[in-house]
C-alpha positions, 0 to 999 in steps of 0.5 A: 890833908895834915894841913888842913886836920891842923887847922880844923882842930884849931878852929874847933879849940878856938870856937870851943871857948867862943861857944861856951861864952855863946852858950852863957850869953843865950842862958843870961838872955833866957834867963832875963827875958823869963824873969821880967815876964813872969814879974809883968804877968804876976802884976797883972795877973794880981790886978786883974783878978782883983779887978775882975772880983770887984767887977762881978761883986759890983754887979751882983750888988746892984742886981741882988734885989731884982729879977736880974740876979740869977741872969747876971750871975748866968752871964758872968759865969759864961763871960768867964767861960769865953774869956777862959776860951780865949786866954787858952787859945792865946796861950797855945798861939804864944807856944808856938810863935817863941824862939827857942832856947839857945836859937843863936848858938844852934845858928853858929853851930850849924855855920861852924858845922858847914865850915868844917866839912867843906874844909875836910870835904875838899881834900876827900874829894880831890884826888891824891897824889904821893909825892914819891913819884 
């Protein structure tokens, strides 16, 4: 049993050390992964509010003396209301579909976790016998 408690501890001040490279490696990989998606979505973010607004603009011009008007200020107003609809349920979809923080170092923890216990768990189970027999 003493044996075995050596090499537990061992492994645990060996992966102690793997685990926080792990752990720096998943933060990097978060931290990447956060900052080029929040630059991609202020560009297109930007231009597409831009876009929009000159869209709408454009269409309200050439309507403005005309009976038309007031239905293609309506009709914007409800593409934007569909649109908004839509980028929610979108939004909502993504949440659920993102990997988690830290995923690979829970993954290593979990398999590390199961070593452990069938290294310790094979002496609990075995009967012992005292060697002043």
């Amino acid at each position: 049993m003493l044996e075995r408690l050596t090499v537990a501890a061992t492994l645990v001040v060996r992966h102690a050390g793997a685990y926080s490279d792990l752990l720096l490696s998943d933060v990097e990989q978060a931290h990447r992964e956060v900052g080029r998606r929040v630059w991609a979505n202020t560009w297109l973010a930007t231009a597409l509010i831009f876009a929009i607004a000159m869209a709408c603009l454009l269409a309200i011009a050439l309507t403005w003396n005309t009976v038309a008007r007031l239905w293609t200020i309506a009709g914007l107003l409800c593409l934007f209301l569909l649109a908004t609809l839509l980028a929610y349920l979108r939004v909502r979809g993504l949440g659920a579909r993102s990997r988690p923080l830290f995923a690979r170092t829970a993954r290593a923890w979990e398999q590390d976790r199961m070593l452990f216990e069938k290294l310790l768990g094979d002496d609990a189970t075995r009967p012992h016998v005292s060697d002043d027999v």
